[in-house]
C-alpha positions, 0 to 999 in steps of 0.5 A, spaced: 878 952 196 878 956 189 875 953 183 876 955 175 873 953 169 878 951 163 877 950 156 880 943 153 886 948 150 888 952 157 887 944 160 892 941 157 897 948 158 896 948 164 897 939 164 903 940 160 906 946 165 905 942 172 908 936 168 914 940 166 916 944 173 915 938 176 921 934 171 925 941 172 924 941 180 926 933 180 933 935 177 933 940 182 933 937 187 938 931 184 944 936 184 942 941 190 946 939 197 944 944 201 938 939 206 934 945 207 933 947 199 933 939 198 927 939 203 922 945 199 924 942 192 921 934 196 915 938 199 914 943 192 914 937 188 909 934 192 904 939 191 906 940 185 904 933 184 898 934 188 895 939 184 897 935 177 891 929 181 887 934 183 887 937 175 886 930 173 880 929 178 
């Protein structure tokens, strides 16, 4: 397991950043066909949630 302090500034980057991506891998997934790219978006949105809740404590 990794940890890094963050000032207040770089939290909220960093927030806004894993909020963002998620957004972008959601309309990614909404117009991919392909079952096996559709699944890597599910499983990286998961993780991107993850760490958004993790950052959140």
């Amino acid at each position: 397991m990794h940890r890094i302090e963050l000032t207040e500034g770089e939290f909220e980057i960093l927030s806004t950043l894993l909020k963002k991506e998620i957004e972008e891998t959601r309309v990614e997934l909404h117009h991919t066909k392909h079952a096996e790219f559709r699944e890597f978006l599910r499983e990286r949105e998961d993780a991107l949630k993850g760490m958004l809740a993790k950052l959140a404590g």
